[in-house]
C-alpha positions as CSV (number, residue, x, y, z in Angstrom):
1,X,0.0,0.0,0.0
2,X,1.4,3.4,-0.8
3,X,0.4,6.1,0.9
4,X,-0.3,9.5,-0.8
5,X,-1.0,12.7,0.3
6,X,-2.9,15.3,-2.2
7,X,-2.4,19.2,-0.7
8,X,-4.9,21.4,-2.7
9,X,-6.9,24.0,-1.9
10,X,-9.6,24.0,-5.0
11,X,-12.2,21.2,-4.4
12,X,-11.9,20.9,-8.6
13,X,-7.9,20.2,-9.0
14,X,-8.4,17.9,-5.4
15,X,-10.9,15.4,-7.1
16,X,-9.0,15.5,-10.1
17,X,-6.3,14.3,-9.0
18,X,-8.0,11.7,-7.0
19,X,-9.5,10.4,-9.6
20,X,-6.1,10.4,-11.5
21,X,-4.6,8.1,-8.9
22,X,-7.9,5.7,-9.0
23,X,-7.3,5.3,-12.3
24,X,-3.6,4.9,-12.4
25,X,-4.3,2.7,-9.6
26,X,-6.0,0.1,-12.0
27,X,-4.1,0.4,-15.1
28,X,-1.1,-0.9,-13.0
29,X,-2.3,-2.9,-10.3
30,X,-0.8,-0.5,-7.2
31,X,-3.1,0.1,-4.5
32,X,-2.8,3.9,-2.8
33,X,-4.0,5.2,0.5
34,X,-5.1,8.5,-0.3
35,X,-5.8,11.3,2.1
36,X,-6.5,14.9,1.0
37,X,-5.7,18.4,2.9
38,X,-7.1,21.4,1.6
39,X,-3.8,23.9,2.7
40,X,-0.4,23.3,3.4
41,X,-0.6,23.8,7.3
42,X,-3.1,21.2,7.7
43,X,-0.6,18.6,6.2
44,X,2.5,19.8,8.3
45,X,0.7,20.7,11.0
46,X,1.4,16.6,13.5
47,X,3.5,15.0,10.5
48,X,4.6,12.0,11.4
49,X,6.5,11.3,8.3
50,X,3.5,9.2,7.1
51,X,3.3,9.5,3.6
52,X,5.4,7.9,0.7
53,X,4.6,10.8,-1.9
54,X,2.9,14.3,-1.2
55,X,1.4,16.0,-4.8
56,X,1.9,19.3,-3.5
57,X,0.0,22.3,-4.5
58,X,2.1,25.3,-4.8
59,X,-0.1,28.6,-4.6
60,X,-2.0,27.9,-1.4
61,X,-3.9,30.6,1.2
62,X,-2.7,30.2,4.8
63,X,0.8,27.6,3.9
64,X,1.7,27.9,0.3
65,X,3.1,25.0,-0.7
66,X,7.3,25.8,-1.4
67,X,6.8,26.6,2.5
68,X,5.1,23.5,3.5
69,X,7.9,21.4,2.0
70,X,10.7,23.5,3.9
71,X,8.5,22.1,6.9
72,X,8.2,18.6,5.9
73,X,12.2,18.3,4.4
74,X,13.1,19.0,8.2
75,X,11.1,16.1,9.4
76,X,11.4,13.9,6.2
77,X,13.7,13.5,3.7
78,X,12.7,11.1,1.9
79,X,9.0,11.3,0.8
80,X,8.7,12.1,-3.0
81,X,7.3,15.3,-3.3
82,X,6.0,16.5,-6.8
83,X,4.5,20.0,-7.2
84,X,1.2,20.9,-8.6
85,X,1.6,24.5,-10.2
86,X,0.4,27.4,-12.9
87,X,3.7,28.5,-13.5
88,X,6.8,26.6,-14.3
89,X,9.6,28.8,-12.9
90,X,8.6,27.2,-9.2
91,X,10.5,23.9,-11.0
92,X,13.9,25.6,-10.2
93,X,12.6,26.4,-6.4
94,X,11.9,23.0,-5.8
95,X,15.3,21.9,-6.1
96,X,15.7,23.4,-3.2
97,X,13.4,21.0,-1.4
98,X,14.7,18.0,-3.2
99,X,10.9,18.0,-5.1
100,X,11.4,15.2,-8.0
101,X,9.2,16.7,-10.3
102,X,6.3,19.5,-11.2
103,X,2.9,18.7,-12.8
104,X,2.0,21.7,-14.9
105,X,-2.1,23.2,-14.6
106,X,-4.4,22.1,-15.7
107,X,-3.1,18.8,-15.4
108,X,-3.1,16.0,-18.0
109,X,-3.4,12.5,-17.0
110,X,-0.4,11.3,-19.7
111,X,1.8,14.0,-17.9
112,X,0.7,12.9,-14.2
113,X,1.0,9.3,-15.1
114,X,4.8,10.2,-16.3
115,X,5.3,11.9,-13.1
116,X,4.0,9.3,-10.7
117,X,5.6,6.2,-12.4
118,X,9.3,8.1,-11.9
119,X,7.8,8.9,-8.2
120,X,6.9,5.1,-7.5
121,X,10.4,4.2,-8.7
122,X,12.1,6.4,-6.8
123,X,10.1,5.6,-3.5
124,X,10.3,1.7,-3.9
125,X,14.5,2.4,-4.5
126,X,14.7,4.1,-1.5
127,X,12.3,1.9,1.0
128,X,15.4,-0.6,1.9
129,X,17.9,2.1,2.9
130,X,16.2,4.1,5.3
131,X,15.5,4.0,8.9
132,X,13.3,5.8,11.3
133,X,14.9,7.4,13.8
134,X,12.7,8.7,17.6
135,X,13.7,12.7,18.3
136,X,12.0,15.2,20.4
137,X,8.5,15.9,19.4
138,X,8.4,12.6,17.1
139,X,10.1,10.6,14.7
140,X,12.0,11.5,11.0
141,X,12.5,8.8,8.3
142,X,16.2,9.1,7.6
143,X,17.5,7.8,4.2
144,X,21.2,5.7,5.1
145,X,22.9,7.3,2.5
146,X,22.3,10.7,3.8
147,X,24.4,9.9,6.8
148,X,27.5,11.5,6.9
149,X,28.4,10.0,10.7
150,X,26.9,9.2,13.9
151,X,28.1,10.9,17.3
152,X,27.5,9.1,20.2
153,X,27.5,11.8,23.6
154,X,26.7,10.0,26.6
155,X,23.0,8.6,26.2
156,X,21.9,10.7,23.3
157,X,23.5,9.9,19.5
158,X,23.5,12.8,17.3
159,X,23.2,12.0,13.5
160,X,25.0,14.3,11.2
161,X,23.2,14.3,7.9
162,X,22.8,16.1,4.9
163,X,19.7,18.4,5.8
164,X,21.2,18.6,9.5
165,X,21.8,17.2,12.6
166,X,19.3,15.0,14.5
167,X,19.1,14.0,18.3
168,X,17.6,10.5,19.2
169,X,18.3,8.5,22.8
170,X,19.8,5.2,22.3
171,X,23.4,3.5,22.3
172,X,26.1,3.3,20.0
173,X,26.1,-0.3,19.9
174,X,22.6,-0.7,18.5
175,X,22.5,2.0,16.1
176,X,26.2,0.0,15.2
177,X,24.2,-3.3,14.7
178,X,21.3,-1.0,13.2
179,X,23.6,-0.1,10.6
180,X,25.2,-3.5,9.6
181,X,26.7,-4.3,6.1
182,X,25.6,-0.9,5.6
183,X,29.3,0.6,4.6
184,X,29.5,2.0,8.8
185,X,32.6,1.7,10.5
186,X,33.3,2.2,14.1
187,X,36.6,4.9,14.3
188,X,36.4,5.2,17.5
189,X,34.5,4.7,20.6
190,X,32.5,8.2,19.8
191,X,31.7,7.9,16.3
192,X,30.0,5.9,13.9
193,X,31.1,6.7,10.3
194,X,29.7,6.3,7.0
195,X,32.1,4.7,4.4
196,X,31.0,6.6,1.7
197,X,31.7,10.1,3.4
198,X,35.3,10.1,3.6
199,X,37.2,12.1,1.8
200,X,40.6,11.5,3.0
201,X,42.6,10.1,6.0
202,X,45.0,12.2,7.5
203,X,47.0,12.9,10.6
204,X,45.3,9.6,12.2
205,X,41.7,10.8,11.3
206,X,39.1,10.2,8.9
207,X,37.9,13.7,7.1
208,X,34.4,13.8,6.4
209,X,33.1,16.6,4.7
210,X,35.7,18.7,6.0
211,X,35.7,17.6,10.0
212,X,38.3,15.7,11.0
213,X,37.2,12.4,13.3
214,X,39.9,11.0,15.3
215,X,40.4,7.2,14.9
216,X,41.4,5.5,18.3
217,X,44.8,3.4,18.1
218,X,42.2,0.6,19.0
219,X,40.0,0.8,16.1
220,X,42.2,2.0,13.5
221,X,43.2,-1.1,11.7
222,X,39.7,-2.3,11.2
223,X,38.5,1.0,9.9
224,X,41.1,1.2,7.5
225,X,40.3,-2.1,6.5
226,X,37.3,-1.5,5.7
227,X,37.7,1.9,3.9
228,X,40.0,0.0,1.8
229,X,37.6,-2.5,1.0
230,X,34.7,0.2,0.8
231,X,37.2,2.2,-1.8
232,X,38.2,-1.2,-4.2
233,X,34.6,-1.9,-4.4
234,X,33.8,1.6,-5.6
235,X,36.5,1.6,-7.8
236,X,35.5,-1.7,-9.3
């Protein structure tokens, strides 16, 4: 079941595209869970990272939808979000919100079908290599590779990520086993490091996007095994 959220404030462009995803829903056997919010503040307002793809009205009264997105990016990063607009130049905006596509008004079923068949890819890529993640006020889906590394400070691990850092309770050791056959390596007692970040070793620690992590005398040899294996199979 994939769940879909529709965020549009005219009743006539809402049913539409419901009755779009009905239909798409038969041609190709996929069953959706579709529910429908009329403005963008209703849809951030308790999100609980709930939905697989948000069709996202752009020009909305109380939360226009480029604003809504911001919201849900800081909460989500991995729900497809394609955006429902008149005008085209909001395309190059939503890059900033990592929006896979745009649907042009008044919408077309060919071009919608396009739209949601790259968004149905892109989700069902993604759903193995993410992991959800408790922090204060709720929970965010996390996708792995958006991981840069993993801080551990006493009972609370920080996540370093792409869109930012993220605070959850827990230990090291679980998130560790969490994380298994994932390209994460251990450099020291403190940090949890994502292979696929590291730019360089030097002067005994692993750079990662320009921070330098120590690695402990203890756990250096197994890291750099495993960078070196990370490395030749990237290579290869």
């Amino acid at each position: 079941m994939i769940k879909i959220a529709i965020v549009e404030d005219e009743a006539m462009y809402a049913k539409q595209l419901e009755e779009f995803l009905h239909q798409y829903e038969a041609e190709n056997h996929e069953a959706f869970d579709i529910t429908i919010y009329s403005d963008g503040d209703q849809i951030v307002n308790k999100y609980k990272s709930q939905f697989d793809i948000i069709l996202m009205d752009v020009e909305m009264k109380f939360m226009d939808g480029m604003s809504a997105a911001e919201e849900i990016r800081k909460m989500d990063s991995e729900v497809v979000i394609i955006f429902i607009t008149n005008m085209a130049q909001y395309a190059i905006r939503g890059y900033a919100v990592d929006a896979l596509d745009y649907v042009l008004k008044p919408v077309s079923y060919f071009a919608f079908s396009q739209r949601l068949n790259r968004a149905i890819e892109r989700m069902k890529k993604r759903e193995a290599k993410v992991i959800m993640v408790n922090i204060k006020g709720g929970m965010v889906r996390i996708n792995i590779a958006n991981i840069y590394y993993i801080e551990s400070q006493g009972h609370t691990l920080i996540l370093h990520t792409i869109l930012g850092d993220y605070e959850t309770t827990g230990k090291m050791k679980e998130m560790d086993e969490k994380l298994s056959g994932m390209n994460f390596c251990r450099g020291n007692k403190g940090y949890l490091i994502n292979l696929q970040h590291v730019d360089r070793i030097q002067d005994n620690c692993a750079v990662v996007k320009g921070e330098e992590l120590v690695l402990s005398r203890a756990r250096k040899k197994e890291f750099m095994e495993a960078l070196t294996r990370y490395w030749g199979e990237v290579i290869k």
